[in-house]
C-alpha positions in Angstrom: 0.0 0.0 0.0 1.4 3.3 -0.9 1.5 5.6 1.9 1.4 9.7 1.8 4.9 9.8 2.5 5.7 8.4 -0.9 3.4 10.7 -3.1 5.6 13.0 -4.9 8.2 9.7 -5.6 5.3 8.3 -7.6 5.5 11.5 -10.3 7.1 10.0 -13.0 7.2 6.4 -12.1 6.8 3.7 -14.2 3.6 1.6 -13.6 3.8 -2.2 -13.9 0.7 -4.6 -14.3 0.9 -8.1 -12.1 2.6 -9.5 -14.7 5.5 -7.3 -15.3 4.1 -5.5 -18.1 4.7 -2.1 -18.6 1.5 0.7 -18.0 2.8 4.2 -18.6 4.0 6.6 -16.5 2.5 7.8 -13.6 1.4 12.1 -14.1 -0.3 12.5 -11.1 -1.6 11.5 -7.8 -5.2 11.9 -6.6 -5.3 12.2 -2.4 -8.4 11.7 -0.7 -9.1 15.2 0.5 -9.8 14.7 4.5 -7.0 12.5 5.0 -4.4 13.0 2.2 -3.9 9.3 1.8 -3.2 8.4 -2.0 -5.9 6.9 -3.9 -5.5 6.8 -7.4 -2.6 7.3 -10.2 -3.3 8.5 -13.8 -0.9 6.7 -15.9 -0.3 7.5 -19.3 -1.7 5.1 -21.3 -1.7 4.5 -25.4 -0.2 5.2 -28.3 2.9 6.9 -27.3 1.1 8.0 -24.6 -1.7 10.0 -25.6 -4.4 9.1 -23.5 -4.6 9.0 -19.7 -6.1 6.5 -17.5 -7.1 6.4 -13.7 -5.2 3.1 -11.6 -6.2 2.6 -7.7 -3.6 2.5 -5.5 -5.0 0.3 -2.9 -2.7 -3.1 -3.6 -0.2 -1.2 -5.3 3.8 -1.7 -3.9 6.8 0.5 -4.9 9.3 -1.8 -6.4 12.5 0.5 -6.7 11.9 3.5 -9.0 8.6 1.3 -10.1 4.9 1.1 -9.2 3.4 -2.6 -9.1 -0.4 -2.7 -9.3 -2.5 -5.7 -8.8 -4.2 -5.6 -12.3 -3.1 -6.5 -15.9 -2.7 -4.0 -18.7 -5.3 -5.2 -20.3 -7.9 -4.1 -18.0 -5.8 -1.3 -17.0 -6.3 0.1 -20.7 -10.2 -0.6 -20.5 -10.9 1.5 -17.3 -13.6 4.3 -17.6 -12.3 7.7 -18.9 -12.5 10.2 -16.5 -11.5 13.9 -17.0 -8.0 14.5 -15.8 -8.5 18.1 -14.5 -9.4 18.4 -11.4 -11.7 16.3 -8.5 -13.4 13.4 -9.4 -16.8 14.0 -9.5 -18.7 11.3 -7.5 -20.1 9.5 -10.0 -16.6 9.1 -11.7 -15.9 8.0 -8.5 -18.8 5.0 -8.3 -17.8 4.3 -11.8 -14.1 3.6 -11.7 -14.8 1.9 -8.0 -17.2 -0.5 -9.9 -14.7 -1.0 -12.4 -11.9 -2.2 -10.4 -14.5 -4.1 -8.2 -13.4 -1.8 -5.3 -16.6 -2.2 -3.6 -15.7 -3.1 -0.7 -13.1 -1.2 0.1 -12.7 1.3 2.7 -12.7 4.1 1.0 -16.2 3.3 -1.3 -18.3 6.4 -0.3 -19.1 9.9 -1.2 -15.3 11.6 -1.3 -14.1 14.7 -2.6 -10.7 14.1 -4.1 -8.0 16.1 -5.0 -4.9 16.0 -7.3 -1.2 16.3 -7.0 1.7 16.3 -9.1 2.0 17.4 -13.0 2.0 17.1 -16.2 5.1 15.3 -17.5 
């Protein structure tokens, strides 16, 4: 689990699926806004990167200069687009926490969340 300490080493990481497989690199960080704990990643995804896709954090390890996550690129790619500019609204929210079957999890509910980092 990635803790708030380790937010602004994750600008610029590279993101790895289960299997090894490269993701993109990680632009920013979103941070739940009452208690700053790191949520999600937008990785850049695509075509020599072009596009930008949201990653959850919640079973995701450092590994060196590298972030593990606990799905496969695959999926990754077929997330829910979600407008990289800002808070995520809470319906982006219930769909990207349906998406990664995140249900259950303890931060399901109605957050505000905010960004950090920038655009590489």
């Amino acid at each position: 689990m990635i803790d708030t300490n380790e937010i602004s080493t994750l600008i610029g990481a590279h993101a790895y699926d289960r299997d090894g497989e490269k993701i993109g690199k990680v632009n920013q960080v979103y941070v739940d806004d009452r208690t700053g704990r790191p949520l999600w990643a937008s990785v850049n995804t695509g075509f020599f990167g072009t596009s930008e896709t949201l990653i959850p954090l919640e079973d995701a390890t450092r590994d060196g200069d590298s972030l593990r996550i606990a799905y496969d690129k695959a999926f990754v790619k077929d997330a829910p687009r979600i407008e990289i500019d800002g808070a995520i609204s809470p319906e982006e929210q219930d769909r990207l926490f349906t998406y990664y079957d995140l249900g259950g999890s303890q931060y399901a509910g109605d957050f505000d969340f905010g960004t950090t980092g920038h655009d590489t």
